[in-house]
C-alpha positions in Angstrom: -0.9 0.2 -13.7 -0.4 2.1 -16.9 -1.6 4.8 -14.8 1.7 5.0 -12.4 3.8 4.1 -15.2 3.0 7.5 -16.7 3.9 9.0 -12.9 7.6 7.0 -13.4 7.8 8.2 -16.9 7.0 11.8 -15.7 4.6 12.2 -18.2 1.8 13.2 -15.7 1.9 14.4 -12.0 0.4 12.0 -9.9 -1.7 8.9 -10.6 -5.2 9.5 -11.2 -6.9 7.1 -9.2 -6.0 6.2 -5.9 -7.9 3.0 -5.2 -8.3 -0.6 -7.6 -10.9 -2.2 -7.6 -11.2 -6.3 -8.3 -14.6 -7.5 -8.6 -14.6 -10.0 -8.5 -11.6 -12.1 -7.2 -12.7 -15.5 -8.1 -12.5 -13.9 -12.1 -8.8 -12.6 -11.3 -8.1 -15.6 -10.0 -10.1 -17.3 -13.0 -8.3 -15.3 -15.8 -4.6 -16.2 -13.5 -5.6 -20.0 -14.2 -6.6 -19.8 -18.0 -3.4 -17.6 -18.6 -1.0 -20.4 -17.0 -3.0 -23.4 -18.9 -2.4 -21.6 -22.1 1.6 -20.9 -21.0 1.7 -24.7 -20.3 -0.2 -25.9 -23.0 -2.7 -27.9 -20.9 -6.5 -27.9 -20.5 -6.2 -28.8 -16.9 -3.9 -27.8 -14.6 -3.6 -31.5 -13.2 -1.9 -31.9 -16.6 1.0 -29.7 -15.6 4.1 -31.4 -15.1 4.2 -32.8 -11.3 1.1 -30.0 -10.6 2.6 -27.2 -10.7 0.3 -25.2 -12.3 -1.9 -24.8 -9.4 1.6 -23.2 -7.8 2.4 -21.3 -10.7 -1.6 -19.9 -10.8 -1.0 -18.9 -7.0 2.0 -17.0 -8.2 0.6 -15.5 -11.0 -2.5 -14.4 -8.5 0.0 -13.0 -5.9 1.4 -10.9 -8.4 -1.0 -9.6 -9.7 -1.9 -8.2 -6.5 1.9 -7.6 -5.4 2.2 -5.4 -8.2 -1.1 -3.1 -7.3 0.1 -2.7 -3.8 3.8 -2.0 -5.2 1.9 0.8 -7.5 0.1 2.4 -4.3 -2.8 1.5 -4.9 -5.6 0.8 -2.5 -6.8 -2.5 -3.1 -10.3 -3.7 -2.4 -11.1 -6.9 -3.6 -14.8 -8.0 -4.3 -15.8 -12.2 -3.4 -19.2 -13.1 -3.9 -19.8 -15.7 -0.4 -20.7 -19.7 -0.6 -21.6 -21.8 2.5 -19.2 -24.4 2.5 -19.2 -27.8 4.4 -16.3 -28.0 6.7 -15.2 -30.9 8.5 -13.2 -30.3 11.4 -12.5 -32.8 14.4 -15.0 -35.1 13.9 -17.5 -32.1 13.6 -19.2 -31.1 10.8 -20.8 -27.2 10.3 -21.1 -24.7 7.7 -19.1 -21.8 7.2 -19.6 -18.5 4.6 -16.7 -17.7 2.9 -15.2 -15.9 0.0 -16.0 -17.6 -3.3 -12.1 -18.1 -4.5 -10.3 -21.4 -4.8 -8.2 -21.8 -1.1 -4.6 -21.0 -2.8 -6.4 -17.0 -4.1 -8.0 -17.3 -1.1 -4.4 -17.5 0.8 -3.1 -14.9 -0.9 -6.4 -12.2 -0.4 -5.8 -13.2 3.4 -2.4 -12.1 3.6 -2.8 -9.1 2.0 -5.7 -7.8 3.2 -6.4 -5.1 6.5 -10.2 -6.0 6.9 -12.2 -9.1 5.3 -15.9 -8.1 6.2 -19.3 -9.6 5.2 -21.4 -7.5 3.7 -25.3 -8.7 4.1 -29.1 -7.6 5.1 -29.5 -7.7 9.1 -33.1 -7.9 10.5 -33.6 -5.2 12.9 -36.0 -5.5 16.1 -38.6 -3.0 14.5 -38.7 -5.3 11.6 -37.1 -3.1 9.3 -33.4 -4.7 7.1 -30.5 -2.7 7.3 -27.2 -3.7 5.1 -24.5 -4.2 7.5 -20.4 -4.9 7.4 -19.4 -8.1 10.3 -15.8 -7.9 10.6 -15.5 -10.1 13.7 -15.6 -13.8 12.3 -16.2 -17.0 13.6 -16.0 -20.8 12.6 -19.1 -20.6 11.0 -18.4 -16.9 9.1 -14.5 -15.7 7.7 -13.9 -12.5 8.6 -11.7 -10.2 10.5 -9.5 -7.0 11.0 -6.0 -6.6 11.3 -6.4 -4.1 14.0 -8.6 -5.0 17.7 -9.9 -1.5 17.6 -12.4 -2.2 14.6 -16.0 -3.0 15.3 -17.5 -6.0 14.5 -20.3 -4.9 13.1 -21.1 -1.6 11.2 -23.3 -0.4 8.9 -22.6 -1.2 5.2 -21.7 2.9 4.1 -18.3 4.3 2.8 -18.9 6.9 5.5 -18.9 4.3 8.8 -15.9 1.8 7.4 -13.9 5.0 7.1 -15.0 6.4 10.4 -14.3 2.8 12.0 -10.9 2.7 10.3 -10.1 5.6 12.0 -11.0 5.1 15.2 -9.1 2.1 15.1 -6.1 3.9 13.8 -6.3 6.8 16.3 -6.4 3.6 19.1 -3.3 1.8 17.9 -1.6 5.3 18.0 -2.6 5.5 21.3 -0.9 1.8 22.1 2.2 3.0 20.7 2.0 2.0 17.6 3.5 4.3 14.6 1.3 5.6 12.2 2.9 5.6 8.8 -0.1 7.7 6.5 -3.0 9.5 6.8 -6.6 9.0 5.5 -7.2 9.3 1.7 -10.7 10.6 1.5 -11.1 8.9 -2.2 -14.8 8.4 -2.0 -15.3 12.8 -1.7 -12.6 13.3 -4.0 -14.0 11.3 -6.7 -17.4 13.1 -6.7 -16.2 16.7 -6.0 -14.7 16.3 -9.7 
């Protein structure tokens, strides 16, 4: 952020990066915690006056990010995954998901235009490719913002943005109003 306060302060053109990255967002959302405990004094935040330090750690988490997106950044947040246990209707199945407590969780989901799953695939000649699922199910969270998107490419810079595109240039075609164009930041960065 120091970055675009330079840009405000007129002190340099433009920003010089274009895209944040947070890997991971279970430490963001780590560091969020220890930094409330210490405002509140507390070792836990159960010890917060009527809990409401896991609120104010939420807050603290959703402005962090606020204040990226404010900036015009690009945001891509990295999650490791965990299989967790869910229990819904009687049911009982597992499900991969982000590695986040649920409230950073919350917050990633609103923010975010594509949660994919990154992971090896098993193809019929036997070989492993690393692919991106964007389509989720009970049992895997992902998703897209937009129906065009695949829900499975492969795991390259190169096919996300191609996907994204597509998807774009298919909204457009619904009627829907395209507000910016693509920032090629991946050929950017290594033309420099």
């Amino acid at each position: 952020l120091k970055d675009k306060e330079k840009v405000d302060r007129g002190e340099q053109e433009e920003t010089r990066f274009k895209t944040a990255i947070v890997d991971t967002a279970s430490l963001a959302y780590s560091t969020c915690e220890k930094y409330i405990l210490n405002k509140e004094g507390v070792s836990c935040l159960d010890e917060t006056e009527n809990k409401r330090g896991y609120k104010a750690v939420k807050e603290e988490f959703d402005n962090y990010f606020q204040e990226l997106v404010k900036a015009g950044y690009t945001v891509i947040a990295i999650a490791h995954a965990e299989v967790k246990q869910i229990k819904e209707n009687g049911e009982k199945y597992d499900r991969i998901q982000p590695q986040i407590d649920k409230r950073g969780d919350a917050v990633l989901a609103g923010l975010c235009d594509v949660i994919g799953y990154a992971h090896e695939k098993q193809l019929e000649d036997g070989t492993t490719q690393m692919v991106l699922t964007m389509r989720g199910s009970k049992e895997l969270e992902a998703g897209s913002r937009s129906k065009y998107m695949s829900a499975e490419i492969p795991f390259t810079y190169e096919a996300l943005l191609a996907d994204m595109q597509h998807a774009i240039d298919m909204e457009e075609k619904d009627g829907a109003t395209v507000v910016d164009t693509p920032t090629l930041v991946y050929q950017e960065q290594t033309e420099k």
